[in-house]
C-alpha positions as CSV (number, residue, x, y, z in Angstrom):
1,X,-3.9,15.6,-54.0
2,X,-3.9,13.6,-50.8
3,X,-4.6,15.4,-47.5
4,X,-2.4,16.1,-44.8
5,X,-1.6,13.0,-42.9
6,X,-3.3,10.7,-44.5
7,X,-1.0,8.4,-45.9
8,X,1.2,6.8,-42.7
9,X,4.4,8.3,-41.9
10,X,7.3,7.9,-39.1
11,X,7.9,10.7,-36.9
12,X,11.4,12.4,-37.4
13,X,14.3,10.5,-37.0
14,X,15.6,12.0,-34.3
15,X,13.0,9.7,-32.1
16,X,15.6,6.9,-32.1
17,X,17.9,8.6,-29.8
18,X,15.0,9.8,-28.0
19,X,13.3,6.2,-27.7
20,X,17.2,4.9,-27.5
21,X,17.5,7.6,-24.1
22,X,13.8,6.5,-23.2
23,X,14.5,3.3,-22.8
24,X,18.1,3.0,-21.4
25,X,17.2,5.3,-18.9
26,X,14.7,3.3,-17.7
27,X,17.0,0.5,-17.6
28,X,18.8,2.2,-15.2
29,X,16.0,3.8,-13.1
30,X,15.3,0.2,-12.3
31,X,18.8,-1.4,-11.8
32,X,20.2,1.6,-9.9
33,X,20.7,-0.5,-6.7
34,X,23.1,-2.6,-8.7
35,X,24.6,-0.4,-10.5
36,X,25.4,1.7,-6.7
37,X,26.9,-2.0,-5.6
38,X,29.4,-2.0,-8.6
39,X,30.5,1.1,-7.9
40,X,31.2,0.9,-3.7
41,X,32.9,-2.8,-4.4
42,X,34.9,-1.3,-7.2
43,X,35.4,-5.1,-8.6
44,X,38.7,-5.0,-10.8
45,X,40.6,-7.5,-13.3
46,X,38.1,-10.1,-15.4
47,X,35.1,-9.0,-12.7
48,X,35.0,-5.5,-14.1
49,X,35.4,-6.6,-17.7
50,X,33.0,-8.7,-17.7
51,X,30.6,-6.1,-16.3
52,X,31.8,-3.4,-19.0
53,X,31.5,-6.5,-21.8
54,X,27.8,-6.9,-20.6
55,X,27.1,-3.2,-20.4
56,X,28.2,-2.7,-23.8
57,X,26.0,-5.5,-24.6
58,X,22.8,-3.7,-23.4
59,X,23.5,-0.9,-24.6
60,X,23.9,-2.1,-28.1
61,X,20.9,-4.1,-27.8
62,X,18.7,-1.4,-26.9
63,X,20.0,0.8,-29.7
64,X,18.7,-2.3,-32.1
65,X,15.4,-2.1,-30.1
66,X,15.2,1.6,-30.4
67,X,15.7,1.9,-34.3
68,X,13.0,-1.5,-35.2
69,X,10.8,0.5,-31.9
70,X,11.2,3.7,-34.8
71,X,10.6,1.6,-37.8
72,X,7.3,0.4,-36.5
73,X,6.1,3.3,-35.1
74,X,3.4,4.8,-38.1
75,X,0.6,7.2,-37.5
76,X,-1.9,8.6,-39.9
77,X,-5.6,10.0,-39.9
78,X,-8.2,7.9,-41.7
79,X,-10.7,11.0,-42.6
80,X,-13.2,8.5,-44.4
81,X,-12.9,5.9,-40.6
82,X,-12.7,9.3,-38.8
83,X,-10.1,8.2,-36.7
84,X,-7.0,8.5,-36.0
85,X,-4.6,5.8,-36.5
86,X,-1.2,4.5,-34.9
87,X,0.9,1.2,-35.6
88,X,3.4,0.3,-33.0
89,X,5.5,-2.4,-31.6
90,X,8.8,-4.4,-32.1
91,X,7.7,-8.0,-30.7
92,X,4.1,-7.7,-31.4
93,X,2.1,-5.2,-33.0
94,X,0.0,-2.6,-31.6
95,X,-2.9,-1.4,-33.5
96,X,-4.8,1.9,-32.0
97,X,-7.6,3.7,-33.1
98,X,-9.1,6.6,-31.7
99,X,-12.1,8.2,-32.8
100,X,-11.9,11.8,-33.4
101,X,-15.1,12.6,-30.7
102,X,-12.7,10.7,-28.2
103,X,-10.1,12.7,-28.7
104,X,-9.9,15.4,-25.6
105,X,-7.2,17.2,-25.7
106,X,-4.0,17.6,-28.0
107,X,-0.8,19.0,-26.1
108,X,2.5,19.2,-26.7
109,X,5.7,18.3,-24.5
110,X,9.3,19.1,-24.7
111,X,11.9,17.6,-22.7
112,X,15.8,18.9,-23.0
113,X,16.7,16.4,-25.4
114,X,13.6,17.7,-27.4
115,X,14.9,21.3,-27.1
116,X,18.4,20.2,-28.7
117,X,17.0,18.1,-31.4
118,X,14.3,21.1,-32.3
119,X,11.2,18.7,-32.0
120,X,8.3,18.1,-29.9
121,X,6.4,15.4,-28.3
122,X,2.7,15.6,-29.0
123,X,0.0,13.7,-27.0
124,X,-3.5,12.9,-27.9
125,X,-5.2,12.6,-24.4
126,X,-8.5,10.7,-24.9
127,X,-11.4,10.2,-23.0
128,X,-13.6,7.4,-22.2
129,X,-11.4,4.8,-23.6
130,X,-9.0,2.7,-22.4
131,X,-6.3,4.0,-24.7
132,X,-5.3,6.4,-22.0
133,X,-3.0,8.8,-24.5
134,X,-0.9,8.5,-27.4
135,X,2.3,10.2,-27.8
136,X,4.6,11.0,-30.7
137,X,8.3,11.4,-29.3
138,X,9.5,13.7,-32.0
139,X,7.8,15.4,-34.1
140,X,9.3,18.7,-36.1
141,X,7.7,22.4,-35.1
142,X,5.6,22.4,-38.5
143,X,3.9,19.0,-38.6
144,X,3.3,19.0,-34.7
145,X,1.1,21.9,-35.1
146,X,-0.6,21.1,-38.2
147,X,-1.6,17.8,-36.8
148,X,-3.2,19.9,-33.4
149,X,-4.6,21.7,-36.1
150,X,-6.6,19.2,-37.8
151,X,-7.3,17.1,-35.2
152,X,-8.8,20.0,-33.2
153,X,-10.8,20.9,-36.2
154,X,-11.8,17.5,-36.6
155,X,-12.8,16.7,-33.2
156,X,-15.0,20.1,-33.1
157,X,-16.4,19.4,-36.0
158,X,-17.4,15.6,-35.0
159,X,-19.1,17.3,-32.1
160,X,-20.7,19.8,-33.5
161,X,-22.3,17.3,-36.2
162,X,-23.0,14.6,-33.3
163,X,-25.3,16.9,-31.0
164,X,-27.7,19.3,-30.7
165,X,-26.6,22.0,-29.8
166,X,-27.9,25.4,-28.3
167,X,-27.0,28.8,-30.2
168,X,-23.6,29.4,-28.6
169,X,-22.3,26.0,-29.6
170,X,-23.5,26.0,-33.2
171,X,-21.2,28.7,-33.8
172,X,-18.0,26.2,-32.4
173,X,-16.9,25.2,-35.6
174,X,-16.7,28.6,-37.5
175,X,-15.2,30.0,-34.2
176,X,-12.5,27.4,-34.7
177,X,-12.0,28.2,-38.3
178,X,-11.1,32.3,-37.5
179,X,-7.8,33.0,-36.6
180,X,-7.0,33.0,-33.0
181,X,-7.4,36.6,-31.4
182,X,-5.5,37.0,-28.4
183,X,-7.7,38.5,-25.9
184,X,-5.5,38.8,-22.4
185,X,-1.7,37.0,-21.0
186,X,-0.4,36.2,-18.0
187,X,3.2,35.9,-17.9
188,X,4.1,34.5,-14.3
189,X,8.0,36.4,-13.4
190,X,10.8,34.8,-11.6
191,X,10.5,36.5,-8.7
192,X,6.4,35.2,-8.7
193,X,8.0,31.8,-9.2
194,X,10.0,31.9,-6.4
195,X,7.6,33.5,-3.7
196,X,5.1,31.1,-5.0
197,X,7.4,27.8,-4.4
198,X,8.5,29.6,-1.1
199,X,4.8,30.2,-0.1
200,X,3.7,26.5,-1.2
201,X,2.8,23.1,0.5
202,X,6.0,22.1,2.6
203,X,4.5,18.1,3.3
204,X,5.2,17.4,0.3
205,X,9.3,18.4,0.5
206,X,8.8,16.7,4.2
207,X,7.2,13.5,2.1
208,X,9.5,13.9,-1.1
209,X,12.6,13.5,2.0
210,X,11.0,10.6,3.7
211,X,10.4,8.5,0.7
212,X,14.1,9.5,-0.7
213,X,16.0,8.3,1.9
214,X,13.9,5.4,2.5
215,X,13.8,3.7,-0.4
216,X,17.7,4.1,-0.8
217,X,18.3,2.5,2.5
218,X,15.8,-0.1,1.7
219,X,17.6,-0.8,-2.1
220,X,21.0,-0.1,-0.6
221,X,20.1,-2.7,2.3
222,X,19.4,-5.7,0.1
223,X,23.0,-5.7,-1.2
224,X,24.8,-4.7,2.0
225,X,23.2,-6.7,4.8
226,X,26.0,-8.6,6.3
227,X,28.3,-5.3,6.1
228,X,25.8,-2.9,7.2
229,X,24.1,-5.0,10.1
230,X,26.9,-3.8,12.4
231,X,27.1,-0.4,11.8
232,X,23.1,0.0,11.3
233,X,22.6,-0.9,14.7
234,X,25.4,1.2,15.9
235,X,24.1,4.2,14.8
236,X,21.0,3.7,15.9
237,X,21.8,3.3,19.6
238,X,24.3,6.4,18.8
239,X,21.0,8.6,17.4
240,X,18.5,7.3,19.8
241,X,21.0,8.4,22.7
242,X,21.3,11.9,21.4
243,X,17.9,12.2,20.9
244,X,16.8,11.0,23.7
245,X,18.8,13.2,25.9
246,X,19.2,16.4,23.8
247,X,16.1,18.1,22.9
248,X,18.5,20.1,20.9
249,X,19.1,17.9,18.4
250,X,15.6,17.0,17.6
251,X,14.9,20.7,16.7
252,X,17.8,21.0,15.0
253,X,16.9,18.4,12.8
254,X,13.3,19.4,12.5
255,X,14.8,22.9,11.6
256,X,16.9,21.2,8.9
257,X,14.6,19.1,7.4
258,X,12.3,22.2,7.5
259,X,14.7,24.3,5.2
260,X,15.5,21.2,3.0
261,X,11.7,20.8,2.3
262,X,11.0,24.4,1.5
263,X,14.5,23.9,-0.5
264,X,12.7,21.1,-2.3
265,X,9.1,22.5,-2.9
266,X,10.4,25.6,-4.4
267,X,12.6,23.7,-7.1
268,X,10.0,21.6,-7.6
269,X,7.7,24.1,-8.3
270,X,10.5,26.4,-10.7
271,X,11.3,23.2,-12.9
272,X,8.0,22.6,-13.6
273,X,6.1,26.1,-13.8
274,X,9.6,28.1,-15.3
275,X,8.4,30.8,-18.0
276,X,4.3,30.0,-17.8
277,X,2.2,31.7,-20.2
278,X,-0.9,32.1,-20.0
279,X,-3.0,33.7,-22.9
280,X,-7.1,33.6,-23.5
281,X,-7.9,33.5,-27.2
282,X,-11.2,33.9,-28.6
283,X,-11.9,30.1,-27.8
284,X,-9.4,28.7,-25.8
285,X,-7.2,29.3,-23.0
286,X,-3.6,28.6,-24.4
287,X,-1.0,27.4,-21.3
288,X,2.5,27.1,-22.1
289,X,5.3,26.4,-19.0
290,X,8.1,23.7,-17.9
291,X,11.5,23.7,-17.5
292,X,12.3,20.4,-17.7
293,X,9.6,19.3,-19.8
294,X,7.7,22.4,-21.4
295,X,3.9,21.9,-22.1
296,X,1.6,23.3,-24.0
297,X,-2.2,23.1,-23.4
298,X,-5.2,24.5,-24.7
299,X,-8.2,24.3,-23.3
300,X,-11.6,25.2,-24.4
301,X,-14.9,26.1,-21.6
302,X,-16.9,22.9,-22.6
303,X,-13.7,20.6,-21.6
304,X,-13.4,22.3,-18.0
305,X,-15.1,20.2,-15.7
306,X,-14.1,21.4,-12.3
307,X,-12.5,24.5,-11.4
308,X,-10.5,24.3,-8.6
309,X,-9.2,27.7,-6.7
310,X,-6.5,27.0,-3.7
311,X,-4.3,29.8,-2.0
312,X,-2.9,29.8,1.7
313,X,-3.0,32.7,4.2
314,X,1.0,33.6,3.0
315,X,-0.3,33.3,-0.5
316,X,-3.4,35.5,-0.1
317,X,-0.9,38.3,1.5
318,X,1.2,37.9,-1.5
319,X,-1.9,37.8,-3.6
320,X,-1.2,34.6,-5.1
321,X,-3.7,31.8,-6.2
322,X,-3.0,28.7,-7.9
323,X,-6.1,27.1,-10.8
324,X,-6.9,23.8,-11.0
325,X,-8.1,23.2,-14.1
326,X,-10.2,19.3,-14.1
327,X,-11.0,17.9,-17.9
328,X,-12.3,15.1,-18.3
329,X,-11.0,11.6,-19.0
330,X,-11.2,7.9,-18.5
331,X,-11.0,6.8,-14.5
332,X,-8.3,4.5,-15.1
333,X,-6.2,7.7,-15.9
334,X,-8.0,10.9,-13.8
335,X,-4.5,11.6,-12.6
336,X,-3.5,12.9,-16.2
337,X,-6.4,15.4,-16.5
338,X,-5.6,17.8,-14.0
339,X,-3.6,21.4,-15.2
340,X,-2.4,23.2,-12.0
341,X,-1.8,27.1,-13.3
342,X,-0.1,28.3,-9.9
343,X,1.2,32.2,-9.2
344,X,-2.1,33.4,-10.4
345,X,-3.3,36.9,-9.4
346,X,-6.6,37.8,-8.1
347,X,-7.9,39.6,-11.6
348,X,-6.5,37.0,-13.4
349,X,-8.5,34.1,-11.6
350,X,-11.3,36.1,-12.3
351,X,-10.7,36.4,-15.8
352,X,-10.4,32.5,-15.8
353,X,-13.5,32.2,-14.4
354,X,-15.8,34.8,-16.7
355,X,-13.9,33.0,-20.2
356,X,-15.1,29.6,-18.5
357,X,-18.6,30.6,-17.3
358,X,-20.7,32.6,-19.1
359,X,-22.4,34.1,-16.1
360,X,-21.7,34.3,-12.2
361,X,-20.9,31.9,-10.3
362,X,-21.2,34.1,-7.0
363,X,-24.9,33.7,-7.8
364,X,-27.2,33.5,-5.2
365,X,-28.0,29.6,-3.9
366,X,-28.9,27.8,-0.7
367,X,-25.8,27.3,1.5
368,X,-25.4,23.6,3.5
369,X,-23.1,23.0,6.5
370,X,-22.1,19.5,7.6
371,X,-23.2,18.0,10.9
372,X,-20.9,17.6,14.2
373,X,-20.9,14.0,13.2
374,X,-18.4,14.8,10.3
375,X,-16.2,16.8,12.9
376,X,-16.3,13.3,15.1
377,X,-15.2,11.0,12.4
378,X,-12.6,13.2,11.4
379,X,-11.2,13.6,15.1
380,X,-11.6,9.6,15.6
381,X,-9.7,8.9,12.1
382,X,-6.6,10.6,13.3
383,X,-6.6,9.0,16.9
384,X,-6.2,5.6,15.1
385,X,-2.6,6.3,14.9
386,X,-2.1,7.4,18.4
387,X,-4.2,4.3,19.5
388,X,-2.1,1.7,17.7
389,X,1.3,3.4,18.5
390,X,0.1,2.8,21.8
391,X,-0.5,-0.5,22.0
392,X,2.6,-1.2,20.3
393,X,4.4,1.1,22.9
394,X,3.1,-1.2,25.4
395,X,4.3,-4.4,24.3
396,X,7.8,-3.6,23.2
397,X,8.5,0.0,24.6
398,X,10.4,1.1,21.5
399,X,10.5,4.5,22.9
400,X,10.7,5.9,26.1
401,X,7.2,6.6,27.5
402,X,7.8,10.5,28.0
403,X,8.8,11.1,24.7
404,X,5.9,8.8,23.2
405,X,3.4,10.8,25.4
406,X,5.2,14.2,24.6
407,X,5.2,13.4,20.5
408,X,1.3,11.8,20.6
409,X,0.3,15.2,22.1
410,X,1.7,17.3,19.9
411,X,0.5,15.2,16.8
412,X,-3.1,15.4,18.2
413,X,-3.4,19.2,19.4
414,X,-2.0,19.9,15.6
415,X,-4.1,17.1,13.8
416,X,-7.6,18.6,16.4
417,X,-6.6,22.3,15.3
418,X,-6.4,21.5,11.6
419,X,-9.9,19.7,11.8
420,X,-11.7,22.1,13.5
421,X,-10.4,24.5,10.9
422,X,-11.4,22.1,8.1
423,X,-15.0,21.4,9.9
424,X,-15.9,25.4,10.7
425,X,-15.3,26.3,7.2
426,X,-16.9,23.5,5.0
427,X,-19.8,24.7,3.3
428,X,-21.7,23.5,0.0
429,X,-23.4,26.0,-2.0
430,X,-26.5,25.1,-4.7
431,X,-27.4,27.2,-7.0
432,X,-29.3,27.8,-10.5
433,X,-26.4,26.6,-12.5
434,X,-23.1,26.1,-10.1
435,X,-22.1,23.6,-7.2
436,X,-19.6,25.2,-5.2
437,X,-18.0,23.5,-2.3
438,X,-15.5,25.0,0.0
439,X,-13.1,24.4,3.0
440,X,-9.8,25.1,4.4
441,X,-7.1,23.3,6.5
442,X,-4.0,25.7,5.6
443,X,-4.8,25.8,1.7
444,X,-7.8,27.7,1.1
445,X,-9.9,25.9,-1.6
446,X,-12.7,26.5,-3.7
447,X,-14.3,23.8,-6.0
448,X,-16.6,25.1,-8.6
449,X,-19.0,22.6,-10.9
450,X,-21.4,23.0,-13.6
451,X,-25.0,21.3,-12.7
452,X,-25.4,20.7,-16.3
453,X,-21.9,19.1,-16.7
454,X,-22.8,16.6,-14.3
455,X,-23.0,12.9,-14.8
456,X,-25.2,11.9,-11.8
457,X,-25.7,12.0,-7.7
458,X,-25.1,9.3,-5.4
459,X,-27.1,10.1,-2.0
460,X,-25.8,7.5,0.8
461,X,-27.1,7.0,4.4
462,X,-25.4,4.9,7.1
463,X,-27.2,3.4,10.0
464,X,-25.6,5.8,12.4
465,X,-26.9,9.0,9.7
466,X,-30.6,7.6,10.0
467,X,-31.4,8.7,13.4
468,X,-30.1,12.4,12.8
469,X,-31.9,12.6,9.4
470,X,-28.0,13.0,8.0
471,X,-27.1,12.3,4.1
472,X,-23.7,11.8,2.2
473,X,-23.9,13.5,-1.2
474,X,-21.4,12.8,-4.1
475,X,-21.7,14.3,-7.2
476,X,-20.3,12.2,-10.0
477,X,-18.0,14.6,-13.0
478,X,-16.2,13.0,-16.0
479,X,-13.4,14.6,-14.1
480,X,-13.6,13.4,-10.6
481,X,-16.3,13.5,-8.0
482,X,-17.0,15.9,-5.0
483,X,-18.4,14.4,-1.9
484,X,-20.1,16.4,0.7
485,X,-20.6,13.9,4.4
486,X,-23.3,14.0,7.5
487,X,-25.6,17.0,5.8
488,X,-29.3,17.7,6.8
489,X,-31.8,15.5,4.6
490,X,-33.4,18.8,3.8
491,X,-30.5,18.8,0.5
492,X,-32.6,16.0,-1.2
493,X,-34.4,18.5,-3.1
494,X,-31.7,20.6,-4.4
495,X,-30.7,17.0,-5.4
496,X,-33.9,16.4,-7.3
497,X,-33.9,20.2,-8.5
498,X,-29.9,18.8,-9.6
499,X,-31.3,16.0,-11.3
500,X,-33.5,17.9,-13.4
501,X,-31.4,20.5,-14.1
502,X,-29.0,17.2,-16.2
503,X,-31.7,16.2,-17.7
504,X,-33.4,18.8,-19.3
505,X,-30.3,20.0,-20.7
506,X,-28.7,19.5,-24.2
507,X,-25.4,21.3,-23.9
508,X,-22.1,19.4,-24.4
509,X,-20.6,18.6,-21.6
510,X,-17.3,17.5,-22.9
């Protein structure tokens, strides 16, 4: 009797609508410019059929390309090879292979259409490689978790026979083969939800706004040039003369783009953290949430590279935190690796942190503070602007001088008040086992590192650090790095004690 997987298979046939969906939507994603033309010129008689004619034309064609894109698509495990194995491609084929100790984590997605069809997407992160992932569009409840199955079993197993390990990672394997025991869960409520996308970062609604509008009017602008060259400069002289003589307005639409932002965040942060679940089993930490797209994760202590804790002063009120959770991964991909578990309450962040790390990481260690040199770079990085808005203010006076003066103070009493906030609370802290670095601007954020998990130290001194005996420190993680600037030379032997410490250890680090 064959095992499980082992002879190649498609995934269910309900992945050609999904690759069919997939790949029309695309299509349209990247002609929605032209598609916004057709539809303000409203062309009529053999104009509009031959648009419909050609339509119907791509859409049949991608519906061939969808079912050959399902024909070729054949995955397998080779248990002999230990790997696993996936044939793709319609115009030329794609052989993949991953090994089963590259293979970091296996997660599963569900997007609407996958709710409807009853299927899931799985996706085999890997690490190291420059196969960044491999997904499966549609697989059926049953085989997508017996494939996690084995190929979690696998991979431990691969690791456990590859290195040496200490007496709490011999027993991996035979922890992976008892049933799961659920330990402790998290369920984050609506109304957590909803003061914790109220409570969160509004730049990124004011940056999600900016980048909206702009690239429509850029898009829009390439097909309407001649028609909208009139009335684009019109309203401009018609909005620069409000807002240059009614303050009024400006704060009005500040106020409004204030409320759309917070508008924006908090949907944001309700599609994509609806209904999370959080639950610590013996040996994992199992994270299920999305509304959109739901997600399921689990995540073992040895793939954690970087904990990350952030809350704001609202947040802290509210007793809210959000976990960042850094695995590791190849560097062409480092985006991919990061699990953000927001809504998070106090207890349960500590919880995280004791199934993570066997003991403390409030242990004692020798705390290092950057040098006023850092606070001086930072303040002369964010007068660039104001310098070059200047100049160009001088040469072609786009805006009245008041209002340049009035809008380059604020900008640098806010940008000064946020640094000197960032600069007073930096801090690095070395101990026995843990790097912890901290800071705060308006998020309040804690980065926590395992010395043994670390992949090596880069000390850098500038000409203008030599004088002061100042360092730059950046420690390297298969996850990311964390840099430290302008701190007293006197850290070089924690770095040395660091370097040690990743040396003389022979735990698994991922």
């Amino acid at each position: 009797m064959s095992k499980a997987f082992s002879i190649p298979q498609r995934q269910s046939a309900v992945g050609i609508l999904l690759i069919f969906t997939s790949t029309l939507y695309k299509l349209i994603r990247g002609f929605w410019a032209a598609f916004a033309y057709f539809i303000f010129k409203r062309p009529e008689g053999d104009i509009l059929l031959y648009i419909v004619l050609g339509v119907s034309v791509i859409v049949v064609l991608v519906a061939i390309y969808s079912y050959f894109d399902y024909r070729k698509f054949l995955f397998h495990i080779d248990y002999e090879a230990e790997e696993f194995i996936l044939k793709k491609g319609v115009f030329s084929s794609d052989f993949v292979s991953i090994p089963f100790d590259k293979i970091q984590q296996v997660n599963f997605k569900r997007g609407i259409l996958q709710r409807l069809a009853g299927v899931y997407s799985l996706v085999i992160d890997t690490a190291g490689s420059k196969q960044k992932e491999v997904e499966i569009k549609a697989v059926n409840t049953e085989d997508a978790n017996q494939l996690a199955d084995i190929l979690n079993s696998l991979k431990e197993s691969k690791h456990v026979d590859a290195e040496i390990a200490d007496e709490n990672q011999t027993n991996t394997k035979a922890k992976t083969e008892e049933p799961s025991q659920e330990k402790w869960t998290y369920r984050l409520s609506l109304a957590t939800l909803i003061k914790t996308g109220l409570s969160s970062n509004f730049f990124r609604g004011f940056g999600l706004i900016f980048v909206f509008i702009s690239t429509i009017f850029n898009e829009l602008n390439q097909f309407f040039k001649e028609e909208t060259a009139e009335w684009e400069s019109q309203f401009t002289e018609d909005i620069g003369g409000v807002a240059t003589e009614s303050i009024l307005f400006i704060f009005g639409l500040i106020f409004l783009l204030l409320v759309l932002s917070i508008f924006i965040t908090t949907a944001e942060v309700f599609i994509k953290y609806f209904n999370l679940n959080l639950t610590q089993t013996k040996s994992s930490l199992d994270l299920q949430m999305g509304l959109r797209t739901n997600t399921r994760v689990s995540l073992k202590p040895i793939r954690v590279q970087i904990l990350k804790i952030v809350t704001n002063p609202i947040q802290r009120r509210l007793n809210l935190y959000k976990a960042g959770l850094w695995v590791a991964s190849s560097e062409e991909n480092d985006k991919k690796s990061v699990i953000q578990i927001p809504g998070l309450e106090k207890d349960t962040i500590q919880k995280i942190k004791s199934f993570l790390y066997q003991s403390s990481e409030t242990e004692a260690g020798t705390i290092f503070k950057p040098h006023w040199v850092e606070l001086s770079r930072r303040l002369v990085i964010g007068a660039i602007p104001v310098v070059a808005t200047g100049i160009l203010q001088y040469f072609t006076n786009f805006i009245e001088f008041q209002w340049w003066v009035l809008v380059a103070s604020v900008y640098l009493l806010i940008y000064a008040i946020f640094q000197f906030r960032i600069y007073n609370s930096l801090s690095l802290k070395i101990g026995e086992e843990f790097i912890t670095k901290s800071y705060s601007s308006w998020d309040e954020t804690i980065e926590i590192v395992e010395i043994y998990k670390l992949q090596g130290i880069t000390v850098k001194q500038p000409l203008w650090y030599k004088k002061r005996n100042l360092v730059h420190i950046v420690f390297h993680n298969a996850a990311g790095d964390i840099t430290f600037r302008a701190v007293d030379k006197t850290i070089l032997h924690k770095m040395n004690y660091c370097l040690y410490a990743i040396e003389r250890t022979n735990i698994a680090w991922m």
